[in-house]
N, C-alpha and C positions, 0 to 999 in steps of 0.2 A: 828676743821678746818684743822689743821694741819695731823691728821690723812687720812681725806678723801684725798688730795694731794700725797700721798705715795701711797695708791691703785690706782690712778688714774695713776703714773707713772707704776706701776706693770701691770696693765692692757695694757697701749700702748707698751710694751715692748713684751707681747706677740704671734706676728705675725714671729719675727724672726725665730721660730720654724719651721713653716710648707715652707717657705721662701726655708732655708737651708734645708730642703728636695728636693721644687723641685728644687734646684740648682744641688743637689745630683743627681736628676734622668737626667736630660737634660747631665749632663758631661757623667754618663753612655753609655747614651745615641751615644754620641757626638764619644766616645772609641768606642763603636760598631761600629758604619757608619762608622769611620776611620778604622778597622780592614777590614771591609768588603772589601772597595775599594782597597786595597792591595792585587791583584789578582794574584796568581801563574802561570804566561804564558805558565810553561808545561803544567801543570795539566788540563788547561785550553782548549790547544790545543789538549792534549789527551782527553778530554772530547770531543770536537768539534766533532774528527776523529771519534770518537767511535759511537755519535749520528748519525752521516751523513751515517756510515755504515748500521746502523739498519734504516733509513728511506730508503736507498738504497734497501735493504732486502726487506720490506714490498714493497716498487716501482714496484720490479722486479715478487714478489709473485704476485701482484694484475694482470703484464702486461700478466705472466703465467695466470693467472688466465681467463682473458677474451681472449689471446690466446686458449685455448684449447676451452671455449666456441664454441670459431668460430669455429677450426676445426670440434666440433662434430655439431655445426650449418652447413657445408659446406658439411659435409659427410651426414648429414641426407638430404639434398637439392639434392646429388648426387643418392644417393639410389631413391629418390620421381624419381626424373629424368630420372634412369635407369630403374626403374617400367614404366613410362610412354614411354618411347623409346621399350620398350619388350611387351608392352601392341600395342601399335601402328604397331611394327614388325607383332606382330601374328594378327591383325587385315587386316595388309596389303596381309596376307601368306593366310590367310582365304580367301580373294576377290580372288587373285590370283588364288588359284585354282579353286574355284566356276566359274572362266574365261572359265579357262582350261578344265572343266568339259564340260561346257553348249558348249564348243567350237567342244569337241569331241562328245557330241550330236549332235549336229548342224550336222557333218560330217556324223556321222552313220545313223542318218535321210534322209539326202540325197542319200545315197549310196543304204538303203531301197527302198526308191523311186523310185532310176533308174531300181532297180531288179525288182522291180512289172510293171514298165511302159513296160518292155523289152515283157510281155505276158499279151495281150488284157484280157483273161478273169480274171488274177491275176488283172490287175488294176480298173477291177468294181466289182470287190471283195473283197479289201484290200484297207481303206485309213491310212496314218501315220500321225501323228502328235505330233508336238513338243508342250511339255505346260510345265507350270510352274515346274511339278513335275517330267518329265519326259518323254520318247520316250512312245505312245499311237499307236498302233497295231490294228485294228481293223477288225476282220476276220466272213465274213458271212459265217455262218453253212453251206450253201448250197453249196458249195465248200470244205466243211470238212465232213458234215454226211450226210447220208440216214433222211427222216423221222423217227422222234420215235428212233435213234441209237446214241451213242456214239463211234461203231467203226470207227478209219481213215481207208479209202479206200484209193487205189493205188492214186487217183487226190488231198485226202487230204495231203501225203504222200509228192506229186510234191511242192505241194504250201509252205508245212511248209521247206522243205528243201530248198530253194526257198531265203527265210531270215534266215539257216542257219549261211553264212558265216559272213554277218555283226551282227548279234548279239551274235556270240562267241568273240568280241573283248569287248562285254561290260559282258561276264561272270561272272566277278565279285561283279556287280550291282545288289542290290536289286531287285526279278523281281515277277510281281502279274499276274496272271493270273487264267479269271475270265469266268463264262460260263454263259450264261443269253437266254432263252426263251421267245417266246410269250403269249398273256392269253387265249392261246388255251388249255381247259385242258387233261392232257398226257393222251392216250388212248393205250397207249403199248400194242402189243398181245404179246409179248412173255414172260410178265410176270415179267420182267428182272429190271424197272423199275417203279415205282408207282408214283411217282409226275415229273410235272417238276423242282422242288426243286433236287432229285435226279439223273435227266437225266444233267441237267446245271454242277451239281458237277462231275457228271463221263464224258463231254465232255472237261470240265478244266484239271481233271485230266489224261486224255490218252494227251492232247495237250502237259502239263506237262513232261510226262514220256517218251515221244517220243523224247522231247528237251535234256531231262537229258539224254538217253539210248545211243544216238549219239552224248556226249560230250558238245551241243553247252552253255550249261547253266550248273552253277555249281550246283548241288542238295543242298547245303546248304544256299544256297541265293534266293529258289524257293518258294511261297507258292501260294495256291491255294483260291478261294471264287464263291460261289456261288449264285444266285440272283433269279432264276428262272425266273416268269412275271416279277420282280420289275427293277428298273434304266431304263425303256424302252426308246431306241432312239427317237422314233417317236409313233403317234398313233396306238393302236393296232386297231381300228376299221376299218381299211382295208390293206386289201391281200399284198401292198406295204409295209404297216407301221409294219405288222406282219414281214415281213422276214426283215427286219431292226433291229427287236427288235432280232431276232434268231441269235444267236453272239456266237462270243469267243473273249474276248479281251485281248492282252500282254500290261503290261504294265512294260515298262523297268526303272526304278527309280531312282534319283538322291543318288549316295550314300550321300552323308549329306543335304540329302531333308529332311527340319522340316515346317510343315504346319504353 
């Protein structure tokens, strides 16, 4: 009995062990927190100064950063800008002269007009007209050839010198000129010709050469087309509609005419 009382005191006595541990550790403890809270005010304040610089840094890199964005956002906006103000320029420069153009037609049509009106038989021989593509000249054979001929005689000679001087001022204009027959088939005696396919081509072309030889057309802005029967004005089935169809036609062209 007396034994078991002795382990029994042994036994409650040992809690003091782990006790005095953790008393150990909380004092540890207790010295650290107290070191800690003892804070060096320079050190501290040099630390301060030193953070606020580098977040200053970083502020400033970022403000650069979406600064120059904008610039090159501003400059690309300006360039768009300056494309569409240059786009709009040459669009305005374009009408402009197409104004200008159609305005000096308009004049040299007129001026046409009044030369042919000036002589009875030049004005039921010649009509002008102004269209979309250009001054249209229209000149009846029978005031230019013989039957069956392509040469100009001395009254063809009058007439085309006639619209000389106003269509040396459009010289420089694209000009077509075109020889067109009736569906009379060519009976040429002199051999000289075989179709009207070839008579229509050699009355374009002396119309042609006569303008070029006296200056009024530049030869490199001339071209010549042939039609024979075909394009006819009017019916070939009578004696009226036939010498309608027997043509020469100028036509003076817009230089930046695009169909």
């Amino acid at each position: 009995m007396r034994k078991k009382k002795r382990k029994d005191e042994e036994t409650s006595e040992a809690w003091l062990l782990p006790y005095s541990d953790m008393m150990t550790l909380l004092l540890a403890l207790f010295i650290i927190l107290f070191a800690m809270a003892k804070i060096d005010q320079h050190k501290f304040q040099e630390f301060k100064t030193e953070f606020g610089t580098i977040l200053s840094n970083h502020s400033n890199t970022y403000q650069s950063g979406k600064n120059m964005i904008s610039v090159k956002s501003a400059e690309g906006s300006d360039k768009s800008i300056l494309k569409k103000s240059g786009a709009t320029k040459s669009n305005a420069s374009l009408v402009k002269k197409d104004q200008l153009e159609t305005q000096q037609l308009q004049n040299v049509s007129n001026e046409l007009q009044q030369s042919i009106n000036k002589n009875p038989n030049l004005s039921q021989n010649i009509t002008i007209s102004l269209q979309s593509d250009g001054i249209h000249i229209n000149l009846k054979s029978n005031i230019l050839f013989a039957t069956g001929s392509a040469d100009l005689n001395d009254q063809a000679k009058n007439a085309l010198n006639t619209l000389s001087p106003s269509l040396k001022i459009l010289s420089q204009n694209p000009v077509v000129i075109a020889g067109y027959t009736d569906n009379v088939p060519f009976q040429g005696g002199s051999g000289q010709y075989h179709s009207n396919w070839e008579l229509s081509s050699a009355r374009a072309i002396n119309v042609m050469q006569f303008y070029v030889n006296n200056q009024t057309l530049n030869e490199s802005n001339v071209s010549i087309q042939a039609y024979a029967e075909n394009k006819p004005r009017a019916s070939n089935s009578t004696p009226a509609g036939q010498a309608l169809n027997r043509r020469v036609e100028i036509v003076i062209q817009r230089i930046n005419y695009s169909k």
